[in-house]
C-alpha positions in Angstrom: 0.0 0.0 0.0 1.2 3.3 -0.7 1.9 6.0 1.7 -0.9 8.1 0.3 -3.1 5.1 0.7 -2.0 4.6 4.1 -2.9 8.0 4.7 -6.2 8.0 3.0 -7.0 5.2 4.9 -5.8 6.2 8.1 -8.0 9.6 7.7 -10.8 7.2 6.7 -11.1 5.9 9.7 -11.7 9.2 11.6 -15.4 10.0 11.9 -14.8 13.4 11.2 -13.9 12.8 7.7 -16.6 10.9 7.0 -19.2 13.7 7.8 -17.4 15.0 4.7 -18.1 12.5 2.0 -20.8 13.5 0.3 -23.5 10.6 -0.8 -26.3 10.7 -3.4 -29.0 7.7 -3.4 -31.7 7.7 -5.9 -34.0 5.0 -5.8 -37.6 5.4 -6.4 -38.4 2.9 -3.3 -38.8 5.2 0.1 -38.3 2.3 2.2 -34.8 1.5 0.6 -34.0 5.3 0.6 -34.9 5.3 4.5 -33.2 2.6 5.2 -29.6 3.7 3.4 -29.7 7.1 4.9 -30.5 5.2 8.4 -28.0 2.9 8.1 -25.1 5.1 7.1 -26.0 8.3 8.2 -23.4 8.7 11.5 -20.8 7.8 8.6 -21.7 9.8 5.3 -23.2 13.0 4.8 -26.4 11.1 2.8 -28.6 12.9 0.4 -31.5 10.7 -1.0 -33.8 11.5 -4.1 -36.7 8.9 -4.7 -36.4 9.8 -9.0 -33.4 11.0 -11.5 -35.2 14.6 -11.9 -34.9 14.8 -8.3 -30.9 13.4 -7.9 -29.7 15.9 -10.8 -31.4 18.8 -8.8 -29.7 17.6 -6.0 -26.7 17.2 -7.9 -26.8 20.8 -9.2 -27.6 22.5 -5.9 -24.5 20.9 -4.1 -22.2 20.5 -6.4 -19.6 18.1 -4.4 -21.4 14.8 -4.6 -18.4 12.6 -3.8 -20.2 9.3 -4.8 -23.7 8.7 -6.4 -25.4 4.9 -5.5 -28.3 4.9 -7.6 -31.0 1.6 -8.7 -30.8 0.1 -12.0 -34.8 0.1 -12.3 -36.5 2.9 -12.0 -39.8 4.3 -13.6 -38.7 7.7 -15.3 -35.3 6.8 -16.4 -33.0 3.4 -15.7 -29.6 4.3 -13.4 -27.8 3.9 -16.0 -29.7 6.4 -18.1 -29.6 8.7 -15.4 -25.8 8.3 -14.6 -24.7 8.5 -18.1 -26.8 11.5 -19.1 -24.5 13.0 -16.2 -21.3 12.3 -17.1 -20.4 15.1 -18.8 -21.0 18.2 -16.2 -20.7 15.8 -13.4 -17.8 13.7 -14.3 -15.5 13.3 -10.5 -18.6 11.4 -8.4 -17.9 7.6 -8.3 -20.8 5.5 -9.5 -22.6 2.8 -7.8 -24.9 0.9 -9.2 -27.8 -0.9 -7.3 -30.2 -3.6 -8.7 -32.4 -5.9 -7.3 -32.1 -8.2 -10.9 -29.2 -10.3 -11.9 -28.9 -8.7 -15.7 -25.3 -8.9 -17.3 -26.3 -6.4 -20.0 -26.9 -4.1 -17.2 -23.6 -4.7 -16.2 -22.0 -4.1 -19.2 -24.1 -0.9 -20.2 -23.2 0.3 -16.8 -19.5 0.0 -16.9 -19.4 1.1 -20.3 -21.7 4.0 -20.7 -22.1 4.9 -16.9 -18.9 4.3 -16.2 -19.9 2.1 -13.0 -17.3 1.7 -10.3 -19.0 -0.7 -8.6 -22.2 -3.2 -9.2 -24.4 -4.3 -6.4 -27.3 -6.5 -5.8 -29.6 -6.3 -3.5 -29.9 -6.3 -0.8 -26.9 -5.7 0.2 -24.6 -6.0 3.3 -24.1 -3.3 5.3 -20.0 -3.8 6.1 -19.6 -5.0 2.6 -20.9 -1.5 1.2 -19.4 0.2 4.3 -16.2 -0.6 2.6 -17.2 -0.5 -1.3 -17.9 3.4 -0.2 -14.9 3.8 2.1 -12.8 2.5 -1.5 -15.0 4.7 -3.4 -13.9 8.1 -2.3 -10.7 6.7 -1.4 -10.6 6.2 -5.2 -12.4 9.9 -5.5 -9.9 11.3 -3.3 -6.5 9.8 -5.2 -8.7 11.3 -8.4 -8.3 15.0 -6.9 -5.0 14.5 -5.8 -3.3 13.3 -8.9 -5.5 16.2 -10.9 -3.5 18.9 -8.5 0.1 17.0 -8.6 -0.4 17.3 -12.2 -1.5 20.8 -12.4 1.5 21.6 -9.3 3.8 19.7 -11.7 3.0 21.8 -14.5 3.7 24.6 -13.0 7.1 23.6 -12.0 7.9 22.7 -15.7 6.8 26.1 -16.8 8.7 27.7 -13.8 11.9 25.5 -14.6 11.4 26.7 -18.6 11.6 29.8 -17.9 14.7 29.1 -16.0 16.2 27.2 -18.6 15.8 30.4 -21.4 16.3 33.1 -18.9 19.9 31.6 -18.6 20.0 30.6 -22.3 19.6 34.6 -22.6 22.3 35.5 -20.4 
């Protein structure tokens, strides 16, 4: 394991962090939405919309979704519908997807047009998707830190250029 990893993980663990990871459930069942947001509520920050229209409003309004869980079947629009017709102004939240049905076309339209991290049935386990969240934002989180070591190292480059012909100059 790496030592960002090990940090990660280590701040993972601290119940203060968790407050911070931002969850989105859409499922058009109330009684599966109540029970998420009960289950996992001292962990995760949980917001819960019962149809897509309602997620993407959600979506808009907060703007740091750090991980989406939706269900495949659902009556406006499927969750891979919904999560592909957000990809483009919503691209950082790591995808979930939920489903009741054992469907391996679902599976492959939702890694390949939902871009899916994970696929679960229901119903699920609560430490199993304790820790398939825990790995999603740590995945989230290495996302956001290689985007600013890249953009940091970039910087450098230019800095060092400009280095490199200042003396070329002299």
């Amino acid at each position: 394991m790496s030592e960002l990893s090990k940090s990660l993980h280590s701040l993972l663990n601290k119940s203060e962090l968790f407050m911070k990871i931002k969850i989105l459930y859409i499922d058009d069942e109330a009684m599966n939405l109540t029970t998420f947001k009960a289950t996992f509520r001292r962990g995760f920050e949980i917001f819960t919309a019962e149809s897509a229209r309602e997620g993407k409003k959600i979506i808009e309004e907060e703007k740091d979704i750090h991980i989406i869980v939706t269900d495949q079947k659902m009556p406006e629009m499927t969750g891979i519908e919904f999560l592909e017709s957000i990809i483009e102004k919503y691209p950082d939240p790591i995808r979930i997807l939920l489903t009741g049905y054992s469907d391996m076309n679902a599976v492959v339209d939702a890694i390949n047009k939902g871009r899916v991290y994970q696929y679960v049935e229901k119903p699920w386990k609560e430490n199993e998707f304790k820790i398939i969240l825990e790995k999603a934002y740590e995945i989230y989180s290495l996302r956001k830190e290689n985007i600013k070591l890249t953009e940091s190292l970039k910087d450098s480059n230019k800095k060092l250029e400009f280095m490199i012909r200042q003396k070329f100059l002299d």
